[in-house]
C-alpha positions as CSV (number, residue, x, y, z in Angstrom):
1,X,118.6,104.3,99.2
2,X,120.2,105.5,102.5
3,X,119.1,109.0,103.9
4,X,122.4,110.5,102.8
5,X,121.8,109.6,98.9
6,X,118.1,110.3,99.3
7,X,119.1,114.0,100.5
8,X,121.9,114.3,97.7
9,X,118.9,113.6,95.1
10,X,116.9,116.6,96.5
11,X,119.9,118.6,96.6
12,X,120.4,117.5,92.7
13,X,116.6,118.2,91.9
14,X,116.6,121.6,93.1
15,X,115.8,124.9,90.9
16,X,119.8,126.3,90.4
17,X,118.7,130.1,90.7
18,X,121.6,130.8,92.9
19,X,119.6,130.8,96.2
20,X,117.6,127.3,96.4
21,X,120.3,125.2,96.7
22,X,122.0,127.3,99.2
23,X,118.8,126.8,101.5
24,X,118.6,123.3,100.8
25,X,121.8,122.6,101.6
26,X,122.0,124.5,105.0
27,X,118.6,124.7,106.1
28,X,116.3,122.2,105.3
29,X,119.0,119.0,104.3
30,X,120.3,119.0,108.3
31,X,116.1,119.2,109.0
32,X,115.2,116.4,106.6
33,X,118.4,114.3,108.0
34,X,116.9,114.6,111.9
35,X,113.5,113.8,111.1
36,X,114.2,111.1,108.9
37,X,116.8,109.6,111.3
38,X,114.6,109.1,114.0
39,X,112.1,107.3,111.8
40,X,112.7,103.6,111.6
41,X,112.7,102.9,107.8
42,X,114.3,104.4,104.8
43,X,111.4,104.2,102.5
44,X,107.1,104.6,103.5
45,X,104.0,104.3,101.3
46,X,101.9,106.8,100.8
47,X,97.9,106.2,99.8
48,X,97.6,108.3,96.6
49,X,94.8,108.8,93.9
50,X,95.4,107.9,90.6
51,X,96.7,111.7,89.6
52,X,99.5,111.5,92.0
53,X,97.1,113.5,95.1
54,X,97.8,111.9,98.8
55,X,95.3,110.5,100.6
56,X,94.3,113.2,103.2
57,X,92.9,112.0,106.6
58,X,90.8,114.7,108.8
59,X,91.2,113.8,112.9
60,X,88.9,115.0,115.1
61,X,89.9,115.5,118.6
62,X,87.2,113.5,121.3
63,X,87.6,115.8,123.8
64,X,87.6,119.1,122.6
65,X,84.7,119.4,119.7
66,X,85.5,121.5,116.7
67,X,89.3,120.5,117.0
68,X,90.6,119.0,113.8
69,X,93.8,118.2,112.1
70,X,94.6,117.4,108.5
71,X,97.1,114.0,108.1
72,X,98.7,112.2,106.0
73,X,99.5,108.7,106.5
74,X,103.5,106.5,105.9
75,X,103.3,103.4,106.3
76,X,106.1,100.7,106.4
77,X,104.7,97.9,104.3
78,X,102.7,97.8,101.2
79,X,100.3,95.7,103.3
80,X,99.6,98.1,105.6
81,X,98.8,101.2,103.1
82,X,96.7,98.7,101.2
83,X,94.6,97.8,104.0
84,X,94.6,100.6,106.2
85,X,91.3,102.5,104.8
86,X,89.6,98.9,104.5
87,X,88.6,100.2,100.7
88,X,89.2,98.2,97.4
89,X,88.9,101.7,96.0
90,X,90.8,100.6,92.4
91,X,91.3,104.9,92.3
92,X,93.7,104.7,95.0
93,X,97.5,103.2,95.4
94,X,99.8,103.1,97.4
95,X,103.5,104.1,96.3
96,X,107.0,103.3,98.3
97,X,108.6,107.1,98.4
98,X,112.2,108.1,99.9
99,X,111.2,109.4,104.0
100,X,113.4,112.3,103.3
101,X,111.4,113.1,100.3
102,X,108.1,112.7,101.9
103,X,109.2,115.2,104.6
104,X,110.3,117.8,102.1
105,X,106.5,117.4,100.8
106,X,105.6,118.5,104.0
107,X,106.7,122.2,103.0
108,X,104.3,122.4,99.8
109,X,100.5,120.5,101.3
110,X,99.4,123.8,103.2
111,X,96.1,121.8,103.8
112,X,98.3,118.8,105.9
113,X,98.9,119.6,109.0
114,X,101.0,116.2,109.8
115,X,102.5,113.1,108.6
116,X,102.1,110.1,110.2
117,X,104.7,107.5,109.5
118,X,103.0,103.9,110.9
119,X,106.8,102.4,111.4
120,X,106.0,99.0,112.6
121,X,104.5,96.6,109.9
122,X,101.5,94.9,111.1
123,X,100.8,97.6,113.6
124,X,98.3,100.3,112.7
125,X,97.5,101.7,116.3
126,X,101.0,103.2,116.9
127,X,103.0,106.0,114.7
128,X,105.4,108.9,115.4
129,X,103.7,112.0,113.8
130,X,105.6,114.8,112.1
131,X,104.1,118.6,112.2
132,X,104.5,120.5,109.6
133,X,105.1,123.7,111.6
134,X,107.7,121.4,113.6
135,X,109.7,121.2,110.4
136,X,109.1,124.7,109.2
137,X,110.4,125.9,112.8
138,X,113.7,124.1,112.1
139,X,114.1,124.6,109.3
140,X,114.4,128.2,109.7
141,X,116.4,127.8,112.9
142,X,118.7,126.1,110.5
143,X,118.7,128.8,108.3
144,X,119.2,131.6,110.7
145,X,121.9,129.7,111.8
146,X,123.6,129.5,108.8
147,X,123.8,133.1,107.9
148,X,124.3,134.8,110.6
149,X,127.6,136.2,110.4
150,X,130.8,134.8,112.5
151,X,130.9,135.7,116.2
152,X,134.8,135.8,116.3
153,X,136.0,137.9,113.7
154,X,139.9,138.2,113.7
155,X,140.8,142.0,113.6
156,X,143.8,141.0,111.3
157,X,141.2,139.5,108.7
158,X,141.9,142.2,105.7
């Protein structure tokens, strides 16, 4: 599924209370479409338990003790989600999931502070992370954007 259908799908999945879909649409659909369009693939896997809960990775920074941050790992191939935590842990699998719709995740895990799509098969030293607060920032850019009210009114207008 291309980006565009993936993001018509959200668009179609939101609550119709008059004022999601109208953020959707102007806010976080142009945010979703950047991310996802300067990740390589159209689809990731994502490590997940049994009842549906991602795989949360906690990184500690070498150099400056005390300094964590909460991820969640995309990967590009089956192979690689599979392997990546070197577990045969038969509580854990991995499931293919729409990038767009992983992004929009994003929003709702408070606890993640980051995706991390791994976007070359085979290589699991290398991804392009995603911040949460990056996304978040947009998309209310987006949204400010939107409804702000036109610069150039014509006096003539009523």
């Amino acid at each position: 599924m291309d980006i565009e259908a993936q993001l018509q799908l959200l668009i179609e999945r939101s609550p119709d209370d008059g004022m999601t879909v109208k953020i959707i649409e102007k806010a976080v659909v142009p945010t979703l479409r950047a991310f996802a369009e300067q990740l390589k693939q159209l689809e990731y896997y994502v490590v997940q338990t049994l009842e549906r809960g991602w795989i949360l990775t906690t990184l500690s920074n070498r150099a400056r003790a005390g300094v964590e941050k909460k991820v969640i790992y995309a990967f590009a191939s089956l192979k690689d989600a599979s392997g990546f935590q070197d577990t045969s842990d038969p509580n854990l699998i991995a499931i293919a999931l729409p990038v767009t719709h992983i992004l929009f995740q994003l929003f709702a895990l408070k606890d993640v502070d980051s995706i991390v799509f791994m976007e070359t098969p085979g290589n699991l030293s290398a991804g392009k992370e995603v911040r949460r607060s990056d996304l978040q920032k947009l998309v209310e850019m987006q949204w400010q954007k939107s409804s702000s009210p036109p610069r150039n009114i014509p006096p003539d207008l009523a």
